[in-house]
N, C-alpha and C positions, 0 to 999 in steps of 0.2 A: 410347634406345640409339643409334639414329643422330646424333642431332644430338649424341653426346658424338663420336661416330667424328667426323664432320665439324667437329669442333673440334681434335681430334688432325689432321686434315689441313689443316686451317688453322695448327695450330701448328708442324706440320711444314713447310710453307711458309715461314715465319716464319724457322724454322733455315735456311732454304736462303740464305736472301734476307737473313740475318745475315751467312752465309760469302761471300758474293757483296760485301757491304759489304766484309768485313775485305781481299778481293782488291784489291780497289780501291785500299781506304788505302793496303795494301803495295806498289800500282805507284805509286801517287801517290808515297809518299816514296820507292821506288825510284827514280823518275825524278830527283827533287830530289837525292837524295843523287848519281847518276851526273854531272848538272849540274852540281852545285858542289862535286866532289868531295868530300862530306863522307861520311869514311868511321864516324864514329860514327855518321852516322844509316844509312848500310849495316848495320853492328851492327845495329842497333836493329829495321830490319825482320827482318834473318836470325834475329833472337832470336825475333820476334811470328811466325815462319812454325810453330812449334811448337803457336801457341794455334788457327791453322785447323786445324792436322791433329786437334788433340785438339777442334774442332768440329765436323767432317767423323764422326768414332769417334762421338760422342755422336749426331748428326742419323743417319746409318745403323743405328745400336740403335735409337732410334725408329720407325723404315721398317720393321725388322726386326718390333719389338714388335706390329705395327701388323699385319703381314703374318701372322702367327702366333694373335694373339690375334682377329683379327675378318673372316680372312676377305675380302678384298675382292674385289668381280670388276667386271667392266666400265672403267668412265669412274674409280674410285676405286685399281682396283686397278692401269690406268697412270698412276696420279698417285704412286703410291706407288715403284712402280718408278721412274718417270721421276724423282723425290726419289736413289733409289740412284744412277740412270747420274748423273745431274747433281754430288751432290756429292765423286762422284773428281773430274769435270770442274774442280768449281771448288778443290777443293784441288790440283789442277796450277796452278789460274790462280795461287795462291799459290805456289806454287812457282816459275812462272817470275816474277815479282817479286824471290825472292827468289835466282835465280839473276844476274838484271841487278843487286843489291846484291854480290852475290859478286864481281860481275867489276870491280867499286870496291872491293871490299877487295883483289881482288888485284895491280888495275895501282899501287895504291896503295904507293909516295907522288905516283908521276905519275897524273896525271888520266885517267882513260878517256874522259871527252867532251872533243874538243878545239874550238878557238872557229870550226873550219870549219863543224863538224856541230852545233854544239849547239842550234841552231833545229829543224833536222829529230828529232833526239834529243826535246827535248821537247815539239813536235807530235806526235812518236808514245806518247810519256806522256801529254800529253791526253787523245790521241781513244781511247787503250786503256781508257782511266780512266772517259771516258763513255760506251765502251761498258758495261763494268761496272756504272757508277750506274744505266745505262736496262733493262739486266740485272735489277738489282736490284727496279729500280719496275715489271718487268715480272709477276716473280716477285707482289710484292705486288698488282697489278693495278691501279697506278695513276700508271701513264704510256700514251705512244702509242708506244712501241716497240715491233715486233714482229722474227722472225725475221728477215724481208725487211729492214726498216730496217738491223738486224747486220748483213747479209750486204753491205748495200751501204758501210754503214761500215767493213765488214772491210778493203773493195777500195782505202777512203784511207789503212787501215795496209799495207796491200800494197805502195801506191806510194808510200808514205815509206820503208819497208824498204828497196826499189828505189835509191831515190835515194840512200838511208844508204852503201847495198853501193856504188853506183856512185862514189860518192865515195871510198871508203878503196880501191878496187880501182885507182882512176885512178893513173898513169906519174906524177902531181904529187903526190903525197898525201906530206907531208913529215914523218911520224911514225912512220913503219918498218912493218914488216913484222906485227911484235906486236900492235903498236897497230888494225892494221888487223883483224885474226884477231878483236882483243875486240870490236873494233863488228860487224864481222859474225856474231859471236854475238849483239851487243845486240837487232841487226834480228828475227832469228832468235826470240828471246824475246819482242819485241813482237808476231810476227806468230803464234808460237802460243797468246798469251795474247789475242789476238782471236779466233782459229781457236775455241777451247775455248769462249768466250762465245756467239758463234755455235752450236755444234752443243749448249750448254743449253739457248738459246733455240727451236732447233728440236726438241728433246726435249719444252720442254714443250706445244710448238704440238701436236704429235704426243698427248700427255696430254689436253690439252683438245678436239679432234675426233677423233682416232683415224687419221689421216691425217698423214703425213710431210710439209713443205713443202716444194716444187721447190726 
């Protein structure tokens, strides 16, 4: 009986650590479509943000199932918990992917990244992106990433945001006032969708010792 339970939370990690993929892809071709304006592949993510949410419903009925039918307590029963708080987290992370593909449909037909920022723009689609992959291999247990790593990587999306804002805010910035409003939203979405990887990562630290990371 136990070793089916601990296959159900294996398998439930499985689901997490799916949704946590799917975030990634969505900022990855986020990033891409903001980059080259290509507003089909905005589509394209805004459409795919429906298949996290309906993974997100599926992976918390298992949590659910899991919680009801077997009783867990201890080191099983915050693994199970930590599965709920985590995959809001990570269906936000799709979200904000898919709010940065929104803001390419909307500056649309003009480009939202323009050729000042679009280095800093997709430095911070990188490093969001591997946070999420290392996210990901965390969840399965087979990378070195840990909370700490996120937190320290969080702080090189921090200072791209910084720099993003500091540029559309500057007295030279020759794209208006609009223009500037969108990238400071963009900053904004990269810096929550590390924020939210971050505090899975330390959910599930918390899951596995029973102790919150500083």
């Amino acid at each position: 009986m136990r070793e089916a339970f601990h296959g159900e939370l294996v398998a439930l990690g499985e689901q997490l650590a799916a949704m946590v993929g799917q975030a990634a892809e969505a900022m990855r071709l986020a990033t891409q479509a903001a980059t080259t304006a290509d507003v089909s592949l905005a589509e394209q993510v805004l459409t795919a943000d429906a298949e996290l949410d309906a993974a997100r419903n599926t992976c918390e009925d298992h949590a659910q199932r899991l919680l009801a039918l077997q009783s867990p307590v201890a080191g099983d029963l915050r693994t199970v918990l930590a599965v709920l708080y985590c995959g809001v987290k990570v269906e936000r992370m799709g979200d904000l992917a898919a709010h940065v593909a929104g803001l390419v449909r909307y500056s649309h037909p003009d480009p939202l990244v323009h050729d000042e920022v679009a280095d800093t723009v997709g430095a911070l689609g990188e490093v969001t992106v591997t946070m999420a992959r290392s996210l990901q291999e965390l969840i399965r247990g087979s990378g070195p990433a840990d909370s700490a790593w996120l937190s320290g990587t969080d702080d090189e999306v921090d200072a791209l945001s910084s720099r993003l804002d500091a540029a559309v805010r500057s007295e030279s910035w020759p794209h208006g006032v609009a223009s500037a409003i969108h990238l400071a939203l963009l900053a904004r979405f990269y810096e929550r969708f590390a924020d939210q990887a971050v505090s899975v990562a330390r959910r599930l630290e918390f899951a596995t010792t029973g102790a919150m990371p500083d």
